[in-house]
C-alpha positions as CSV (number, residue, x, y, z in Angstrom):
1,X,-170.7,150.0,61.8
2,X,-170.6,151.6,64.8
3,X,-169.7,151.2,68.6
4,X,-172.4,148.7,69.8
5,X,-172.9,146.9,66.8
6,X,-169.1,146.2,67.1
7,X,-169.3,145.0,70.5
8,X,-172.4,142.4,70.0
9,X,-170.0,141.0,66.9
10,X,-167.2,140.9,69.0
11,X,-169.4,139.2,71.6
12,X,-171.2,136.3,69.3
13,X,-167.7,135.7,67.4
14,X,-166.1,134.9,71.1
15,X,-169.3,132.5,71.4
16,X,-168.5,131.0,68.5
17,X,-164.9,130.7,69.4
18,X,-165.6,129.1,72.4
19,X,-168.2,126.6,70.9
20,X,-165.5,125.8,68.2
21,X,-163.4,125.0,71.5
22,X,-165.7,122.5,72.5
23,X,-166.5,120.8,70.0
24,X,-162.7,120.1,69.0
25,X,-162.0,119.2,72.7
26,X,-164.6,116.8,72.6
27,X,-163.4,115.5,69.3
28,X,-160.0,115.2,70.5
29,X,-160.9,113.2,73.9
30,X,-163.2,111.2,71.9
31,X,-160.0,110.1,69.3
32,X,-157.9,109.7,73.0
33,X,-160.5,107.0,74.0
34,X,-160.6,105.2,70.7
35,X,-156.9,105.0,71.0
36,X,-156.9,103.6,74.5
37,X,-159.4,101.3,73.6
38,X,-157.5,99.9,70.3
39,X,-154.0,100.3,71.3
40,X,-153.6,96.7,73.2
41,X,-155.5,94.7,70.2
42,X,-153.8,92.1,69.2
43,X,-153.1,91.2,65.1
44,X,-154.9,88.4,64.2
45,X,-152.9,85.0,64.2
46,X,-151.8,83.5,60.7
47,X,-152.9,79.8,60.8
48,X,-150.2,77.8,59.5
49,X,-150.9,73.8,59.2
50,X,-147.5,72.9,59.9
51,X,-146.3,74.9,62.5
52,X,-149.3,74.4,64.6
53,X,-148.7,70.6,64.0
54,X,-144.9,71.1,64.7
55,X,-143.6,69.3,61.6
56,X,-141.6,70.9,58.8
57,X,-143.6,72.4,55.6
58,X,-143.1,69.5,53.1
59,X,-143.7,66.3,56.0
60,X,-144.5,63.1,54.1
61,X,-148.2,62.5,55.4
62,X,-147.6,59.3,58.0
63,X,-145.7,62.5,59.9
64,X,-148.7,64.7,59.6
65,X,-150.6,61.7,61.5
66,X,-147.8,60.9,64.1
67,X,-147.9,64.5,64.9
68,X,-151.9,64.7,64.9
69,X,-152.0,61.5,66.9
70,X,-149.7,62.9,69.4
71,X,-151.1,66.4,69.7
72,X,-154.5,65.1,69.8
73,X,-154.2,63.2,73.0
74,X,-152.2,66.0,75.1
75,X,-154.8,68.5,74.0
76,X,-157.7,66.8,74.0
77,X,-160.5,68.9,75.8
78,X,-161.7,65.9,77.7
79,X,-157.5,65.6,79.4
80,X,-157.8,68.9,79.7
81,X,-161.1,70.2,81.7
82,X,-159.5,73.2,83.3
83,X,-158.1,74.7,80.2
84,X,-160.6,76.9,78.8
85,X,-158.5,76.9,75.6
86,X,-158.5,73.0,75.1
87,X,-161.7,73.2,72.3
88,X,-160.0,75.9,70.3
89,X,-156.6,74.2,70.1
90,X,-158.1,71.0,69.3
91,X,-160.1,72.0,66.8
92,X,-156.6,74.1,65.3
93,X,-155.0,70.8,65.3
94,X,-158.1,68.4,63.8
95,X,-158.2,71.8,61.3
96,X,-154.3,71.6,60.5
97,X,-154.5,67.6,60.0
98,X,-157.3,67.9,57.3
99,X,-155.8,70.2,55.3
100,X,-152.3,68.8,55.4
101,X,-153.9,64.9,54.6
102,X,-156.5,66.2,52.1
103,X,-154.6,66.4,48.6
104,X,-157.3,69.1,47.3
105,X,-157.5,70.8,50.9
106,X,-153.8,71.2,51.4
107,X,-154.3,72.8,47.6
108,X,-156.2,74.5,48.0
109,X,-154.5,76.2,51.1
110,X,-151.8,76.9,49.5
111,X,-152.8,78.6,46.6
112,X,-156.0,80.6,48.5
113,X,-154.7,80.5,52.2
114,X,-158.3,78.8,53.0
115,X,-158.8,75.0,52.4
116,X,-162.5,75.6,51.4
117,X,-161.0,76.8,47.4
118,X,-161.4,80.8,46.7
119,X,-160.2,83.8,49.0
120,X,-163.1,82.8,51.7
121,X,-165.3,85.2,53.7
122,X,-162.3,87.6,55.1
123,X,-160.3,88.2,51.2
124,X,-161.2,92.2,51.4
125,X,-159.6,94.2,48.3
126,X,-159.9,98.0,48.0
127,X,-158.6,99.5,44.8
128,X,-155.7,101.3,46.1
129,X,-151.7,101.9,45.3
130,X,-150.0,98.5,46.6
131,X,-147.2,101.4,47.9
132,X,-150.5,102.5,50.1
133,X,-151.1,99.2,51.3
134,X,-147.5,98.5,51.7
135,X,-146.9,97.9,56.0
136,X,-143.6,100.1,55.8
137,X,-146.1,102.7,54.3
138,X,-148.8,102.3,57.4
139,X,-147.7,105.7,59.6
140,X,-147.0,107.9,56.6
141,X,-150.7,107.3,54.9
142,X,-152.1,107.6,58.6
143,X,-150.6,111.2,58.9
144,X,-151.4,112.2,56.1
145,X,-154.9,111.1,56.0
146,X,-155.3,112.7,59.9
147,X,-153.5,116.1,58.3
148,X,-156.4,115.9,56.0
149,X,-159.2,115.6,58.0
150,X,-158.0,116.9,61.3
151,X,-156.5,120.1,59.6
152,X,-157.0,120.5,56.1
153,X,-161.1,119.7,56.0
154,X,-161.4,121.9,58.8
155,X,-159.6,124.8,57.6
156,X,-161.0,125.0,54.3
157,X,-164.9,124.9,56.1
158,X,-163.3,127.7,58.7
159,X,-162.1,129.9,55.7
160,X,-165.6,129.9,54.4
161,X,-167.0,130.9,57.7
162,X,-165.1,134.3,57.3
């Protein structure tokens, strides 16, 4: 190889280089924005008969009525016009009183966590280690799996290149 053909290498390699440059930039500002965009969402709220009726876990079922009763008039959308929230906590409370008053709801509840019997529409199972799935386990798997296909993946196709 001589002089100049040494040169236009050197020259399309830099190109290269710099398009590389880009590319991860863009990458990386594009993971930045995702992040600011799913850092504030919130988990999604356990619904739990009992508390939202505010009566202990194993209240006889004339409590469970009391409590409807009472809850049902203070939250009532129609008392509450300017609470935009009124319908949704209602209909939480009317929820929590069927399932606690229903022998095969309540059941049912406890055993699938819906009152409807089986897992329901959001039951979602991937075959995995339960140490994978475990919570304590979340940022370990997550660096790992970003070491794989931040670093790893890309090394192993930049290797190739050369």
């Amino acid at each position: 190889m001589n002089k100049r053909q040494a040169v236009y290498r050197f020259a399309y390699l830099n190109k290269y280089l710099i398009l590389k440059i880009v590319i991860i930039s863009i990458c990386w500002i594009l993971c930045f924005i995702c992040y600011e965009n799913i850092k504030d969402v919130q988990d999604l709220e356990a619904f739990i008969p009992h508390e939202i009726l505010g009566i202990a876990a194993d209240a006889p079922i004339p409590q469970v009525r009391k409590a409807y009763r009472m809850l049902s008039r203070e939250k009532h959308p129609d008392k509450n016009p300017d609470n935009p929230n009124a319908k949704v906590e209602f209909i939480k409370i009317t929820k929590a009183y069927t399932i606690l008053t229903d022998p095969v709801a309540r059941e049912n509840f406890l055993k699938f966590g819906n009152p409807d019997g089986g897992f329901g529409n959001f039951h979602v199972s991937i075959a995995l280690p339960n140490s994978i799935k475990k919570a304590e386990n979340q940022i370990s798997v997550l660096i790992v799996f970003f070491l794989v296909v931040v670093v790893i993946i890309p090394g192993y196709f930049y290797s190739e290149l050369n």
